[in-house]
N, C-alpha and C positions, 0 to 999 in steps of 0.2 A: 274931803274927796275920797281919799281911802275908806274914811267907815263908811259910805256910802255904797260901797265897789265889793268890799266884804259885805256887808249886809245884805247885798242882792242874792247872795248863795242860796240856795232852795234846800241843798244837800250836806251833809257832810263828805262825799266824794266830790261836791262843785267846791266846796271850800278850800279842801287839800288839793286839788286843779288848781285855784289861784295862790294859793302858797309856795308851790311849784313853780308857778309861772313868776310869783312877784321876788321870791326870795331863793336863794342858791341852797343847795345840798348843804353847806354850810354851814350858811346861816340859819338854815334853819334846824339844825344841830344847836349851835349857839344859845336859841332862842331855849329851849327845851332845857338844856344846860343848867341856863338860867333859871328857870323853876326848880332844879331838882336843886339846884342850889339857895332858894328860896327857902323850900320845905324842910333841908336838912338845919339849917338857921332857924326857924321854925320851931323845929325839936329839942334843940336844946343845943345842939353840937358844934363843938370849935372848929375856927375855921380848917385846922390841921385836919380835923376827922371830915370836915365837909370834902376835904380836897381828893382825901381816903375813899369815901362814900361815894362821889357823885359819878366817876375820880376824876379831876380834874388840876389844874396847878394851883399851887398856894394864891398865887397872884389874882388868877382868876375867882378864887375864893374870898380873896380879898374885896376886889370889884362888887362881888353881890353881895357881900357883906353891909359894903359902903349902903350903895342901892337901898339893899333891906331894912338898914338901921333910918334912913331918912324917909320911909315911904312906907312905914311896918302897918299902919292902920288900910293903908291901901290893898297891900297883898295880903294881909290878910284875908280882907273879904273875896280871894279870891282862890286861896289857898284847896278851901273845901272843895270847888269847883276839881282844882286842880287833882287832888289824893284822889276823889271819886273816880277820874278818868283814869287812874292809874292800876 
């Protein structure tokens, strides 16, 4: 149901309209967070330096760490995506 609802976006401003509307200032902080903390894992970098880097708390370094070690062939393919828009 949700990819369906995203999908329908025509725009990149109708896209971030429903991002907005579906996810809080926040989260969708969070969300972004969590990529840069993808990428820096990615690079080579210890969680201490990710937390440095991204900055964010150890803990939460922790968390994507987890994520990224169990799902690495995933994000990866999406990694490139990600650095390009950066």
């Amino acid at each position: 149901m949700l990819y369906q609802l995203f999908q329908s976006t025509q725009s990149e401003a109708e896209f971030t309209e429903l991002l907005e509307l579906t996810f809080t200032e926040h989260e969708r902080a969070m969300m972004l967070e969590r990529w840069r903390i993808f990428d820096a894992l990615d690079r080579g970098l210890s969680q201490r330096e990710v937390a440095k880097e991204v900055p964010c708390s150890i803990v939460t370094a922790t968390r994507g760490a987890k994520v990224y070690r169990e799902n690495k062939e995933q994000i990866r393919k999406y990694l490139p995506l990600w650095r390009k828009a950066q």
